[in-house]
N, C-alpha and C positions, 0 to 999 in steps of 0.2 A: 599231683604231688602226693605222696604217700607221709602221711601224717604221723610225725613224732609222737609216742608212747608215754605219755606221763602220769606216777602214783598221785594222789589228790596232794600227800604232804609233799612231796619235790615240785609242786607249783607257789611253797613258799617258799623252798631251799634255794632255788634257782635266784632269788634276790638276794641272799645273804653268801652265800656261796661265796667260799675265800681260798679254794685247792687245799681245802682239809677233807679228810675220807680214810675207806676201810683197806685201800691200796692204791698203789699209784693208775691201777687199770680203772679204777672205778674213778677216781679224780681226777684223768686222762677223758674220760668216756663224759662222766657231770661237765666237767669244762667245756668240752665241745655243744653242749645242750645249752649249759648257760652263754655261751657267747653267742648263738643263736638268737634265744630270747631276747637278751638285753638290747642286741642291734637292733635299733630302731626302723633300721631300713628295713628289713624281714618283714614280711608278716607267713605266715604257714598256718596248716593245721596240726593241731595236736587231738589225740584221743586223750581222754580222761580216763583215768580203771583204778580201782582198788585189787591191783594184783601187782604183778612182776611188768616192770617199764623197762626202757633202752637205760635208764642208770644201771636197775636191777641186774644188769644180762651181765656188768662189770662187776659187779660186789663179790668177793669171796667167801660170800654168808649166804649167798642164792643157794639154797637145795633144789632138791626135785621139783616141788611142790610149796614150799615156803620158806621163808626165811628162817635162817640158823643159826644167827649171832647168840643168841640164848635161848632156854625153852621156852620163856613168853611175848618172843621178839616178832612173832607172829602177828598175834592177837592187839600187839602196841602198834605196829605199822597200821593195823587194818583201823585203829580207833583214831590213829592221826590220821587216816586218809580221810574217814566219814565224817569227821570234825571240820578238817578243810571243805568238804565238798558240800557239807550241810550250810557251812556261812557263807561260802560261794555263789551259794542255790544250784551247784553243779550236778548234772548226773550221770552216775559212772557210766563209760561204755563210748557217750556221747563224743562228738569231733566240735571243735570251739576253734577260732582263728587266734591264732598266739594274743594277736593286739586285743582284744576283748576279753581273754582272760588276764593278762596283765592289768587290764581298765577296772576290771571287778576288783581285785588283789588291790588297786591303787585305791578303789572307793572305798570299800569293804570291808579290807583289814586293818587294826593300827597296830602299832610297836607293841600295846598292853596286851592287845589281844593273842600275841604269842605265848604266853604264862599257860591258856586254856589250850588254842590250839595246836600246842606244841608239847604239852605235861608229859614230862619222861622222858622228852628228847635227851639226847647224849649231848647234841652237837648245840642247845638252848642257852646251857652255862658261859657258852663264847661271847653272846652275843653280837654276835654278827649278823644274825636274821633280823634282827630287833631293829640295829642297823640298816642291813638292806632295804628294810619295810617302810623304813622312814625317810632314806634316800631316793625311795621310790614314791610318797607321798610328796616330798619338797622337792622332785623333780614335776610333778602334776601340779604343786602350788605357783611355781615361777612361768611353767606354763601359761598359768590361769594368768596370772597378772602379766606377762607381755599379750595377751590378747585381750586385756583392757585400756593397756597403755595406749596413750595419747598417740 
């Protein structure tokens, strides 16, 4: 199976993700990635990159060569990718089973820790990642306790 393409930051988007976006092809294109993910039943591979991923090929802000939402919309993607991938312990380029990098994200990340790994996001002020990150932690907590229950 040929491994889905993900930026290090749309490996926290993908939780909070609510079909908001830069058009409908791109919100179209994230949904199908995020429904993916979130199915438990799944598992696949994904590659990790700090470049252009399968969201990116839908964005109407993809140039040639980098991103063009603003002149410094570059250089912000590339600091939120290395921010995710340094707390992840990820490294770009690499292939990770979807269920193991979700397990990292579920250890790893908390709700607070968006403020740092997310500084400057557009999409931050919603709240919905913050959200997702903690719907994703109290889904690993109920876990944890039905496989102590009695």
């Amino acid at each position: 199976m040929e491994p889905i393409v993900l930026r290090g930051h749309h490996l926290l988007c993908v939780h909070g993700f609510q079909g908001m976006g830069y058009s409908p092809a791109f919100v179209a294109k994230m949904g199908e990635i995020v429904e993916r993910i979130r199915d438990p039943r799944q598992d696949f591979p994904i590659r990790v990159v700090r470049d252009f991923d399968d969201a990116c090929q839908a964005c109407p802000n993809k140039g040639a060569e980098r991103c063009e939402a603003s002149p410094d919309s570059e250089e912000h993607v590339q600091t939120l990718d290395r921010n995710v991938l340094t707390h992840l312990g990820l490294t770009a380029g690499e292939v990770y089973l979807k269920s193991e990098l979700v397990e990292r994200t579920r250890r790893l990340v908390a709700p607070d820790d968006l403020a740092f790994l997310c500084a400057g996001c557009s999409w931050y002020e919603y709240g919905v990642c913050r959200e997702g990150i903690a719907r994703l932690r109290q889904t690993e907590a109920g876990r944890q306790e039905r496989k102590t229950a009695p």
